[in-house]
Structure formats: C-alpha cells, structure tokens
N, C-alpha and C positions, 0 to 999 in steps of 0.2 A: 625570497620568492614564496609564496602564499602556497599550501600545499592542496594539490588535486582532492575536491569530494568523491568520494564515491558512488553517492548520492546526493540529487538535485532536488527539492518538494518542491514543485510548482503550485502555488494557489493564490487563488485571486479572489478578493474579499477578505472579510475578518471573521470568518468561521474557524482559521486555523492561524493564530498567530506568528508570525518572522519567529519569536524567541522558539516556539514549541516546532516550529520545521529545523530552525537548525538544530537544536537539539538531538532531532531523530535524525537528519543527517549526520552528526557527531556516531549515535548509537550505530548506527547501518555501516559504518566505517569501516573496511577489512571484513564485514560479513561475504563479502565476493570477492572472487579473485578477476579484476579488473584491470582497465587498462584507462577508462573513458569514464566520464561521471554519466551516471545513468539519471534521464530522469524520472521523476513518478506526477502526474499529474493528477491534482484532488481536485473535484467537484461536488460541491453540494447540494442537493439538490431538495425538495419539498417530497411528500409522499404521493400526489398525483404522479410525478416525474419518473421516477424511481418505480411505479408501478406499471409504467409505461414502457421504460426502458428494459425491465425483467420480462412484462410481457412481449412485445416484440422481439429481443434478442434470446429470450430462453423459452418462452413459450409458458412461463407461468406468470398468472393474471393476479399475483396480489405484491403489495408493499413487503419491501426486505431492509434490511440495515446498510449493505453495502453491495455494489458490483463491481467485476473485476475486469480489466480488460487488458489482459498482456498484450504486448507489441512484439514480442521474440518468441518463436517457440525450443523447445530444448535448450534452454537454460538451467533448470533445476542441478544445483550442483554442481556446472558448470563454469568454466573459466569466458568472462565475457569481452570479447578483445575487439575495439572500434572496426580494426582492421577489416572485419567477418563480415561487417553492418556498414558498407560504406553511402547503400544509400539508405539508411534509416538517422545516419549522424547529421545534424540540422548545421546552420552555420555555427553556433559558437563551439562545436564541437562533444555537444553533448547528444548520444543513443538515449531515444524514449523508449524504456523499459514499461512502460503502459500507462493506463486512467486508471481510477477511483473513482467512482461517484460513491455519496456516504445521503444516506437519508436522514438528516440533522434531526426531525422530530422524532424518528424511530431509535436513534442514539439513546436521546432523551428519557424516552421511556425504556426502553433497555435499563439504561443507569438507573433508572429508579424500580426496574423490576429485579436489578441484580444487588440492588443497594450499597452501590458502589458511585463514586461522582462521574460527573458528564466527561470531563478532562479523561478521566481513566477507558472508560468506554471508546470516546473520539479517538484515543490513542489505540486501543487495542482493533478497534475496525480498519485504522489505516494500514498498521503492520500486518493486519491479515490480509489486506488487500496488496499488500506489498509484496508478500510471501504467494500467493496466488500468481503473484506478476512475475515470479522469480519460476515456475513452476511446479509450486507446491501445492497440495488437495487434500480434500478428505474423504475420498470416496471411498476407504475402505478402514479400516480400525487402526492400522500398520499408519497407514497415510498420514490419518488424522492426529496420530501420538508426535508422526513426525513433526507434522506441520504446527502443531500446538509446541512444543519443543522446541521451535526456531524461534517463533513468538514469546516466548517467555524469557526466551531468551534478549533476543533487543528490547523487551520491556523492562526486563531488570535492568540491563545497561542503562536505560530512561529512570529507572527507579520506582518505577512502575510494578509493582507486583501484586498478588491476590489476599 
C-alpha cells in the first residue's frame, strides 16, 4: 500500500514541473500533524493578473511576486484532522489547504535581482505561499523570524539553501 501524502501540489501547465512538485511534496512530509493529504493549488499568472488580483483582494494597486490564499483558518501549528473539514474534503478525499498564484515574470527578475536562479526563487515563493496557507506571517519581527525559519527549513529538505 502506497503511503498517504501530506501534501498534494496541484498545477496545471509547465511552470512547475511533476519531478519539482513531488519533490516538495516529499520535503512537506510530517511538516503537519495530519490525518488527510492537504492540498495546495499553484497558479501562475502574468504581471497584469497578479496586479489585479492584489488590487481588488488587498486593495494595493501594483505587481507582487506571490498571493496567498488559505482555505482554513487557525491552522498555524496546528494538528489538521479531515474529520474538522468534512465539507471542505473534495471526493478523492483530499482538504484544500489553499491557492497560490506566483507572478512568473516578477520571479524572474527577483532571481536576477537576488542573483540567485529562477528554480531557487519559484521554490522559495511557493513554500512561502504554503507557510502563509498554513498560518504563518510576517507582520511583526517575532513573526517574520518564525515564518522565515519554517521556510528554510523545507528548503533545505529540497536542498535549497542561500
């Protein structure tokens, strides 16, 4: 028997390849105490889009890198049991733990303002968008150490580091 994910990365296109989702599936593995494969849906989208999307849901009017959009709330740290969520669970049995959309050209140049590769960047925006989904922030200094701390964390698991 094939053993339960803990995480699902939904995406469709070839912005984010099958090897590099399972992957981060692998790394997110036992990050949660779960019951149910959660999953995360990526969207990519263009800088009109994403400028659109920030202004109408956050009320700021320019291009960003990534938005987040949890489906749960009080999860942060949290133990996440299907049970809790019975109608958020879809038929094959997996809880949407939220969306991503990633702004692929704001990636781009991210990576080349951080001089770092594109691959490194695309991965560091989804697990912050993950860790956002999970109930993580940065609105205070405490926050932001956490939430950078989680991230470094499944990025090493990926082998990802700075």
């Amino acid at each position: 028997m094939a053993q339960r994910l803990d995480f699902r990365i939904l995406c469709e296109g070839e912005e984010f390849s099958a090897e590099n989702a399972a992957a981060l599936e692998g790394a997110l593995q036992g990050f949660v105490d779960t019951d149910v494969t959660l999953g995360i849906e990526l969207l990519f989208v263009d800088g009109d889009e994403i400028r659109r999307l920030n202004r109408e849901l956050r009320d700021v009017d320019k291009v960003t890198d990534v938005l987040s959009f949890p489906a749960l709330d009080g999860v942060k740290g949290a133990a996440i049991r299907g049970a809790e969520h019975p109608y958020e669970t879809d038929e094959n049995g997996e809880l949407l733990l939220g969306s991503i959309a990633i702004c692929e050209e704001r990636a781009r140049e991210q990576a080349e303002e951080y001089g770092h590769s594109y691959e490194r960047e695309l991965h560091y925006l989804i697990v912050h968008g993950i860790m956002h989904c999970l109930g993580y922030d940065h609105m205070t200094d405490d926050d932001k150490a956490e939430m950078r701390a989680q991230e470094e964390y499944v990025l090493g698991k990926l082998g990802i580091t700075r």
